[in-house]
PALUM-90647 format. One record per residue (C-alpha): residue number from 1; residue in three letters; x, y negated, z. Coordinates in steps of 0.1 Angstrom, whole numbers, plus 5000, padded with zeros to 4 digits. Layout:
! residues N
   num   residu     c1     c2     c3
   NUM      ALA      X      Y      Z
...
//
This chain:
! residues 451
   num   residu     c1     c2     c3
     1      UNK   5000   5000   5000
     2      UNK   5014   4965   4992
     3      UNK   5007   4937   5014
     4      UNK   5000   4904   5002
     5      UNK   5022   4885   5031
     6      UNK   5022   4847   5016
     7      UNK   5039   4831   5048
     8      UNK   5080   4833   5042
     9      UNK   5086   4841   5079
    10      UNK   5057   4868   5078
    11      UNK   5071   4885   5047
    12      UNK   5107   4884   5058
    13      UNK   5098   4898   5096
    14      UNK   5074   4924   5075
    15      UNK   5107   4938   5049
    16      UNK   5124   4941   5079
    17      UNK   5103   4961   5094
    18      UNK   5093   4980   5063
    19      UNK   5128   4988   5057
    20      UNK   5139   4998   5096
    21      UNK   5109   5023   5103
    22      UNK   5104   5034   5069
    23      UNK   5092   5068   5081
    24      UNK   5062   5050   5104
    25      UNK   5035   5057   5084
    26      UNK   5010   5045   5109
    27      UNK   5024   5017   5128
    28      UNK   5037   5000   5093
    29      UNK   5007   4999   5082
    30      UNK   4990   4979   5115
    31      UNK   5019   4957   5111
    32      UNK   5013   4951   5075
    33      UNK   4976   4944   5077
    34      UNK   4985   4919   5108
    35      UNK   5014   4901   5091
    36      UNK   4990   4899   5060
    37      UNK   4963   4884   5080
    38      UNK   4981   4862   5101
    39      UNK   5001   4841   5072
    40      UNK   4975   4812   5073
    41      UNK   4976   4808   5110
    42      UNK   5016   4809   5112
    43      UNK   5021   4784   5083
    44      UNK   5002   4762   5112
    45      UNK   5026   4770   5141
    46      UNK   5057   4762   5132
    47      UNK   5072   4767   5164
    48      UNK   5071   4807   5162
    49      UNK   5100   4809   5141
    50      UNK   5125   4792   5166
    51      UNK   5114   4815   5190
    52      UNK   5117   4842   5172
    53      UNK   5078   4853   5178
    54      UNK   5070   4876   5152
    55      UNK   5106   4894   5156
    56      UNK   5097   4903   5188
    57      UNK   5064   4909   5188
    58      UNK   5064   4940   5165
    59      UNK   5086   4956   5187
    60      UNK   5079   4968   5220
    61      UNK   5092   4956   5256
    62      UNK   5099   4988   5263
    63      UNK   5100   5023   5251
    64      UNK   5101   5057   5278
    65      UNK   5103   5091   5265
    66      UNK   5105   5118   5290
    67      UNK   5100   5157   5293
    68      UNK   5074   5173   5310
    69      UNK   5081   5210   5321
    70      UNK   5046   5226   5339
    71      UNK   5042   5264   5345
    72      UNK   5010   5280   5328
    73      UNK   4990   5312   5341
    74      UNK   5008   5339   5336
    75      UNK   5041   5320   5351
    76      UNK   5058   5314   5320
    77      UNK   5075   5275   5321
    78      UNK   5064   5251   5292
    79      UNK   5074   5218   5284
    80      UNK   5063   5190   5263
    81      UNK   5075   5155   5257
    82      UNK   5063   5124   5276
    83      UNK   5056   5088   5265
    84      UNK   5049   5055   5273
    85      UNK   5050   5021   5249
    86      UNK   5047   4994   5269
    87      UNK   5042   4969   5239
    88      UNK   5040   4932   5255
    89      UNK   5032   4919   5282
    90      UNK   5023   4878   5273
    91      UNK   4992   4876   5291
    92      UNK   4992   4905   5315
    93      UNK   4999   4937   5329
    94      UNK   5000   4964   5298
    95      UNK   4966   4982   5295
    96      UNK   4962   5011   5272
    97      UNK   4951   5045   5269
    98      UNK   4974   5081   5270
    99      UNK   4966   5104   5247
   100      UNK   4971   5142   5249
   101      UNK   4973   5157   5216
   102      UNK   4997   5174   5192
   103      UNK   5001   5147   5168
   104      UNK   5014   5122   5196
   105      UNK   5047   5104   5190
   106      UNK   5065   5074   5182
   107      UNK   5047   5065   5155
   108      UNK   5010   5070   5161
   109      UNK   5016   5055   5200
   110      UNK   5034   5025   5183
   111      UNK   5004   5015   5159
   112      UNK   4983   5027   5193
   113      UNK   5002   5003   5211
   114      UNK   5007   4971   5187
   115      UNK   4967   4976   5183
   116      UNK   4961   4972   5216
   117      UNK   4984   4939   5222
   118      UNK   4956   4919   5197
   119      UNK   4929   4940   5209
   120      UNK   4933   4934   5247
   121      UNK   4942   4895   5239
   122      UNK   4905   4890   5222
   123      UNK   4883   4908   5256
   124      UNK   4898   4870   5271
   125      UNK   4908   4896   5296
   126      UNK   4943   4891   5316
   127      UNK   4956   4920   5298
   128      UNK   4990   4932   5275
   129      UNK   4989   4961   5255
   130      UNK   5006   4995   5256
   131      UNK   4998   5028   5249
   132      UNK   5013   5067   5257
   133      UNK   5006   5100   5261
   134      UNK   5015   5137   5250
   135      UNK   5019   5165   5226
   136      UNK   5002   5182   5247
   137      UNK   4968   5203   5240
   138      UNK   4944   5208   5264
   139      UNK   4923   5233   5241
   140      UNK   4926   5269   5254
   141      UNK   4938   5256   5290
   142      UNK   4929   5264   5318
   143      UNK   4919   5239   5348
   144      UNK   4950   5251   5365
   145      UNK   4972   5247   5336
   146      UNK   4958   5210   5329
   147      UNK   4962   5204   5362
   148      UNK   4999   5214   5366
   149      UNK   5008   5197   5335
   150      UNK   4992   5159   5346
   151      UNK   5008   5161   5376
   152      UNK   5043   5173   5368
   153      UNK   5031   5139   5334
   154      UNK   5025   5119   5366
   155      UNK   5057   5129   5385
   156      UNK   5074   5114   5359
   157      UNK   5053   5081   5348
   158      UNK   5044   5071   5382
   159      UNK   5078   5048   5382
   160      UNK   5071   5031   5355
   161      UNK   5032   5018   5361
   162      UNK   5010   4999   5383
   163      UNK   4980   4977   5387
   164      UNK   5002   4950   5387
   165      UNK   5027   4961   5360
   166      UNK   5009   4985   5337
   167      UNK   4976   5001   5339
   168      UNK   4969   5033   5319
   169      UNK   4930   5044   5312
   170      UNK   4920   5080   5290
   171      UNK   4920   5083   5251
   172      UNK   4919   5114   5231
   173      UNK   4924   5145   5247
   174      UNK   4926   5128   5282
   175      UNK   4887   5123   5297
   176      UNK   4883   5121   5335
   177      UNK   4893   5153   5343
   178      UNK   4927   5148   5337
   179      UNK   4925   5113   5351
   180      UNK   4918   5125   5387
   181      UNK   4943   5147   5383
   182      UNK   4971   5121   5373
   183      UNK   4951   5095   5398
   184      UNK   4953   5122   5426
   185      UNK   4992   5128   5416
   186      UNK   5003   5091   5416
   187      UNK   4985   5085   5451
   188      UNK   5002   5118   5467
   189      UNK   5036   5102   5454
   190      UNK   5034   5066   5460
   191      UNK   5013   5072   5490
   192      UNK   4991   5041   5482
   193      UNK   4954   5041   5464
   194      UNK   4954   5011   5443
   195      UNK   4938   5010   5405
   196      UNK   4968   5023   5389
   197      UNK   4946   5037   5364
   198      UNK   4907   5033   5351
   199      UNK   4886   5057   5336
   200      UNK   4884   5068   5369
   201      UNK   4853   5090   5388
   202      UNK   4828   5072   5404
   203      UNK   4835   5086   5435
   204      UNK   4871   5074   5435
   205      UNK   4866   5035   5413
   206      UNK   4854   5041   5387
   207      UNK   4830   5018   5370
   208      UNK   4797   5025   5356
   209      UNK   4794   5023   5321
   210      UNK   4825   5029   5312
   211      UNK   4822   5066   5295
   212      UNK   4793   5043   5272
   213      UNK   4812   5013   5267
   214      UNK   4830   5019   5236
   215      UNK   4799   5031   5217
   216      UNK   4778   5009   5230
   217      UNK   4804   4977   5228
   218      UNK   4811   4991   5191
   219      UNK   4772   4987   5177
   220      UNK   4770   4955   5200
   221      UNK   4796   4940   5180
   222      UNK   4776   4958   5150
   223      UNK   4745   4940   5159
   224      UNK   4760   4906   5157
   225      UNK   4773   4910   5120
   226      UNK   4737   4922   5110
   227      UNK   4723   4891   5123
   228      UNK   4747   4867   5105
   229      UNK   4733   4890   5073
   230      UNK   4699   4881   5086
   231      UNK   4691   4916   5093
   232      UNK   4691   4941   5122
   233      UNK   4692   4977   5131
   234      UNK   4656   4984   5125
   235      UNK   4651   5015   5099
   236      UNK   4690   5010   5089
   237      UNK   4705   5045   5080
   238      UNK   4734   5054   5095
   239      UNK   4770   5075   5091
   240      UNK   4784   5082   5123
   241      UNK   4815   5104   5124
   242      UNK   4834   5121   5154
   243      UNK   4809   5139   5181
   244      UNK   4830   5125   5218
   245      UNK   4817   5095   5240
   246      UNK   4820   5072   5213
   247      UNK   4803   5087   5190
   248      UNK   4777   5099   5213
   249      UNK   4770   5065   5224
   250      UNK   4771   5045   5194
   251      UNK   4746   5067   5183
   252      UNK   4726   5068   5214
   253      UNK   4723   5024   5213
   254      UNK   4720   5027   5174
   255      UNK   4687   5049   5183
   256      UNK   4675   5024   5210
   257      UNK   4677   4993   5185
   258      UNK   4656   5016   5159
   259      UNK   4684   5028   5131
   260      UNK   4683   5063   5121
   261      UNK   4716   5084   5129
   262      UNK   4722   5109   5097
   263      UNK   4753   5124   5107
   264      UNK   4776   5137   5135
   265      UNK   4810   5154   5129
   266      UNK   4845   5169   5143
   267      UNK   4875   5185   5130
   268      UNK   4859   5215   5114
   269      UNK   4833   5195   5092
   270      UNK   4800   5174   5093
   271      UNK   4761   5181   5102
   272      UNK   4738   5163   5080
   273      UNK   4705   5158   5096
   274      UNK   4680   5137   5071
   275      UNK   4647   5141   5098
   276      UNK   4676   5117   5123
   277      UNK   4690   5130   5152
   278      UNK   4672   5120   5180
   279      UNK   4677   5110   5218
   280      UNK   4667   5148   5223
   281      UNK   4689   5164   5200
   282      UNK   4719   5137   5211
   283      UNK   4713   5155   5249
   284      UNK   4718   5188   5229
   285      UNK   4749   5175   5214
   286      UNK   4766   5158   5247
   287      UNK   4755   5194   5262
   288      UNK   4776   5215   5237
   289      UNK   4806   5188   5231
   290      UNK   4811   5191   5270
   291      UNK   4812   5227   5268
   292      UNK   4842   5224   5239
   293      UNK   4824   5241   5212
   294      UNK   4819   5231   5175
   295      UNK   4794   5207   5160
   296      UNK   4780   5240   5138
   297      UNK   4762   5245   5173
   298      UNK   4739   5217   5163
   299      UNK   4723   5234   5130
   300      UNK   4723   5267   5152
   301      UNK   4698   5252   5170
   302      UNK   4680   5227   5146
   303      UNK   4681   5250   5115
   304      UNK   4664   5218   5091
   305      UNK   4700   5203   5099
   306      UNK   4733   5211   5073
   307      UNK   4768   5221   5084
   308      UNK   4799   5210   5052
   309      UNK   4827   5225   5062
   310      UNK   4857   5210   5064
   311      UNK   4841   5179   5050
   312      UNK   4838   5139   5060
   313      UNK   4799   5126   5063
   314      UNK   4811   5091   5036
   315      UNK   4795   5108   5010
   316      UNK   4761   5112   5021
   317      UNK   4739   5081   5015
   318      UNK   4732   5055   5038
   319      UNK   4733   5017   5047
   320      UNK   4758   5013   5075
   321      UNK   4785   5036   5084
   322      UNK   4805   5037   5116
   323      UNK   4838   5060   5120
   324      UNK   4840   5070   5155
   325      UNK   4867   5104   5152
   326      UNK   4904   5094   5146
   327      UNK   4928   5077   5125
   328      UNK   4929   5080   5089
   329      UNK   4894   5092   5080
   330      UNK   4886   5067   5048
   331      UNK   4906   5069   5025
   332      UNK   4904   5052   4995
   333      UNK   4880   5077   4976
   334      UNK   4857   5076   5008
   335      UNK   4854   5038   5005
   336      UNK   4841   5044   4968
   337      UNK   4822   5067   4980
   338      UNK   4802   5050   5009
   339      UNK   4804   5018   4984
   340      UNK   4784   5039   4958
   341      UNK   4754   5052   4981
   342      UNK   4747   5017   4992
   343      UNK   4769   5015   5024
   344      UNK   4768   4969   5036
   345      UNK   4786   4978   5066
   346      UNK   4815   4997   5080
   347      UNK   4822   4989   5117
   348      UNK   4856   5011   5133
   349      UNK   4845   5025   5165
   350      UNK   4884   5051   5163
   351      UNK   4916   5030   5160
   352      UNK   4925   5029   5124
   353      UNK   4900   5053   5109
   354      UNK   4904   5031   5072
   355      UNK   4935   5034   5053
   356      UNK   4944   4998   5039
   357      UNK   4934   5005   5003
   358      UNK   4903   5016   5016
   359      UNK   4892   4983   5039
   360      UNK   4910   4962   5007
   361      UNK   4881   4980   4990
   362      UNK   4850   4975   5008
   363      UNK   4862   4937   5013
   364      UNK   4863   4937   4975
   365      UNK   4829   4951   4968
   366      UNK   4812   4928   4999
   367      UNK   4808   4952   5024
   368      UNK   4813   4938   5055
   369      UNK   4841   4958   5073
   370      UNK   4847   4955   5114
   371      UNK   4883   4963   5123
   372      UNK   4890   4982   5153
   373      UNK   4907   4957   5173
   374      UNK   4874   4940   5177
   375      UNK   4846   4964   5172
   376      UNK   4856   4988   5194
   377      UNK   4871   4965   5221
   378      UNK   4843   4975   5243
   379      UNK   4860   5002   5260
   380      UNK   4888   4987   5274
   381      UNK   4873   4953   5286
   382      UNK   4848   4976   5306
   383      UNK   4884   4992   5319
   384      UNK   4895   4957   5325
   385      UNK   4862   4948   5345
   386      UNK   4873   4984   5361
   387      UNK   4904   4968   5372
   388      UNK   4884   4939   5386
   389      UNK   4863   4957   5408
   390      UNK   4893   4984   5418
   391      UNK   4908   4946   5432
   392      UNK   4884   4933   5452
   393      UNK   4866   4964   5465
   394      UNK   4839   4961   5449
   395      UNK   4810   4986   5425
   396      UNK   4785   4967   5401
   397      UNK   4753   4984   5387
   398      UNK   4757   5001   5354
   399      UNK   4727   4969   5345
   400      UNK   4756   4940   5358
   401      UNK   4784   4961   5335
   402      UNK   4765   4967   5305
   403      UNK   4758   4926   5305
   404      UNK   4792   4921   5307
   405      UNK   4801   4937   5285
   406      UNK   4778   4933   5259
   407      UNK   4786   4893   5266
   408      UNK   4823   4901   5259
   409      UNK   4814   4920   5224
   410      UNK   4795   4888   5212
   411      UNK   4821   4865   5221
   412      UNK   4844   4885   5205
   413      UNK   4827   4883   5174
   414      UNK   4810   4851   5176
   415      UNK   4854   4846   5181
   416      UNK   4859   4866   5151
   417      UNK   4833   4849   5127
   418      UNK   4844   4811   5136
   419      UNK   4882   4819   5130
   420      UNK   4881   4836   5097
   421      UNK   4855   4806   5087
   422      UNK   4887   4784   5101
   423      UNK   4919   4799   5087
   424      UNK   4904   4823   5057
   425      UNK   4873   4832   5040
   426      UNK   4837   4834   5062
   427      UNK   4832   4870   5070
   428      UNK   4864   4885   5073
   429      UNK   4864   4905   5105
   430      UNK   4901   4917   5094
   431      UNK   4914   4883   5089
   432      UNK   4895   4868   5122
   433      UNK   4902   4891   5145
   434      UNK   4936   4894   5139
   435      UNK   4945   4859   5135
   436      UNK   4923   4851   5171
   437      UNK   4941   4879   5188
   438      UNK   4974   4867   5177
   439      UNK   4973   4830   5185
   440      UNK   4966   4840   5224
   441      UNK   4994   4861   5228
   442      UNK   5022   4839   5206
   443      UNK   5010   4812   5226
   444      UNK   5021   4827   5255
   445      UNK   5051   4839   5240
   446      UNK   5063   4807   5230
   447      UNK   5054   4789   5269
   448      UNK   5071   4816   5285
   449      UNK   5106   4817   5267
   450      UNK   5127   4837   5248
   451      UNK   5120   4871   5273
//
């Protein structure tokens, strides 16, 4: 993919880049799309090049690697590798999820972790970015085994976090099993019980809403864009990929604002269900997902339903489509795809589902595209408002959260909109998001001083 970088400092920092991690895929290309979108607002600050901004802020603060040797059942020792990228730290502690799964390394935690920097900044929440994890799999585990390996994780990462210096939360692979665990760890270690990490249990500070938030924040943000196209979710038909929390959620608040869910899907293929899938059949679906089996289950019990195997749901047709699974699930034949059955809107509840070609696309043929820096932002200001509470002692309803957060999601947006109408072309999530994240945190770069 080829950038079109038209500020000279932004293009230099960006063939520098390019040429020193030239075997990135991922993080190049959140760099890429940032530098790209960002020229307008740097050829305004001329102060960042003194300073040295941009050269520092596509690389991290600070890099740990680490192994992690746990013992499973039958005895036998294992060991996998650790990581944490604590990415910058401008406007406060780092805040971002760990993820345990075997395609975790440099590169995916670095575009994980450079995400988070711009996504953290537009929440107005007092929060840096960073991002870690494992290539460890929790499939086939036992408790025990999970257990054994997040604490021998924690053993390890409790010296380098805190609610002061770094906060860590759950992402892929890590849910709230395996956050008590590494909770329980770090407070048998530093013998303290502070909120050193959120995504927590209720029972321990946790906040409500918070296993929601990212679905629900994601079709907030959602509902905002179909208002400034004079239109809401009422009859809409919609794509939602992935089958976890956000998924679940997205399309449990796309049901309550009256669109139609099609579609649900995982790593082994797609369920196509043209009656909807309903609140009751969503219950059926939360049911099996927690159980770790395969979205087949769903037309095992709703027969009407379709299973493609080994297939994405962007070729079925609809008017709004929202990828909730992983990176890299539209490509740039999906885009034609969804563009061709009628698709106005695609909103990224997964960081960096769309492959560059592909959002270059839909932005060419008027679909308006949310990028995931802002769309699904709602999970971690929820972890943020987490951290709040975990500070002052405190527990709000799920009804005081949910406003909050819903509140955050529009400003973000309603951020969003008035930027891109500011610096680039009305309507370009990609371009306002980016450049509104980004002028926060260089701000604070530039006060603060060459560190």
């Amino acid at each position: 993919m080829q950038y079109t970088i038209k500020n000279a400092y932004c293009k230099r920092v960006w063939d520098d880049v390019s040429q020193r991690y030239a075997d990135q895929d991922h993080f190049l290309q959140a760099v890429g799309l940032v530098l790209q979108a960002i020229s307008p607002a740097v050829d305004k600050m001329p102060d960042l090049e003194k300073y040295a901004v941009l050269e520092r802020l596509v690389e991290p603060e600070r890099i740990i690697m680490f192994r992690v040797p746990w013992t499973d059942d039958a005895g036998k020792p294992r060991v996998n590798r650790g990581f944490r990228v604590q990415f910058n730290s401008a406007i406060g502690p780092y805040k971002g999820g760990l993820r345990f799964s075997p395609e975790v390394g440099l590169d995916v935690l670095k575009f994980l972790g450079f995400e988070q920097v711009l996504k953290n900044s537009l929440t107005t929440l007092p929060m840096g970015g960073g991002k870690g994890g494992s290539d460890f799999d929790a499939h086939g585990k036992s408790d025990g085994e999970v257990m054994r390996f997040c604490q021998s994780f924690m053993t390890e990462l409790y010296r380098h976090i805190g609610p002061d210096t770094d906060v860590p939360a759950g992402d892929k692979g890590v849910g709230g099993r395996e956050v008590a665990f590494m909770f329980g760890q770090y407070k048998r270690i530093r013998d303290e019980y502070t909120g050193v990490l959120t995504g927590k249990g209720l029972a321990f500070g946790g906040s409500l809403a918070r296993t929601e938030a990212t679905g629900y924040g994601l079709i907030y943000f959602a509902e905002c864009m179909l208002a400034k196209m004079g239109t809401d979710f009422k009859g809409k038909t919609c794509l939602v990929s992935g089958d976890g929390n956000v998924a679940q959620y997205a399309a449990e608040k796309i049901l309550a604002l009256g669109g139609k869910v099609l579609t649900l899907s995982d790593s082994s293929g797609y369920i196509l269900d043209e009656e909807g899938i309903t609140q009751e059949k969503l219950e059926f679906v939360k049911q099996f997902r927690a159980e770790h089996k395969k979205v087949d289950e769903y037309v095992k019990k709703y027969p009407n339903a379709k299973f493609f195997k080994g297939e994405k749901p962007w070729g079925v047709k609809a008017e709004l489509a929202f990828p909730c699974a992983t990176q890299d699930e539209i490509y740039l034949e999906d885009a034609q795809k969804l563009v061709a059955n009628g698709v106005k809107l695609v909103a990224e509840g997964a960081n960096m589902p769309t492959r560059a070609e592909a959002i270059d696309y839909f932005q060419k043929n008027n679909v308006r595209f949310a990028p995931g820096k802002a769309a699904n932002a709602g999970g971690v200001a929820v972890s943020g408002l987490e951290m709040s509470q975990n500070s002052e002692r405190l527990s709000w309803t799920f009804e005081e959260v949910d406003a909050k957060l819903k509140q955050i999601m529009v400003n973000i947006h309603d951020n969003a909109w008035e930027t891109a109408k500011k610096y680039a072309t009305e309507g370009d999530y990609v371009a306002g998001a980016n450049i509104a994240g980004f002028v926060k945190v260089a701000s604070a770069m530039v006060a603060q001083g060459l560190v």
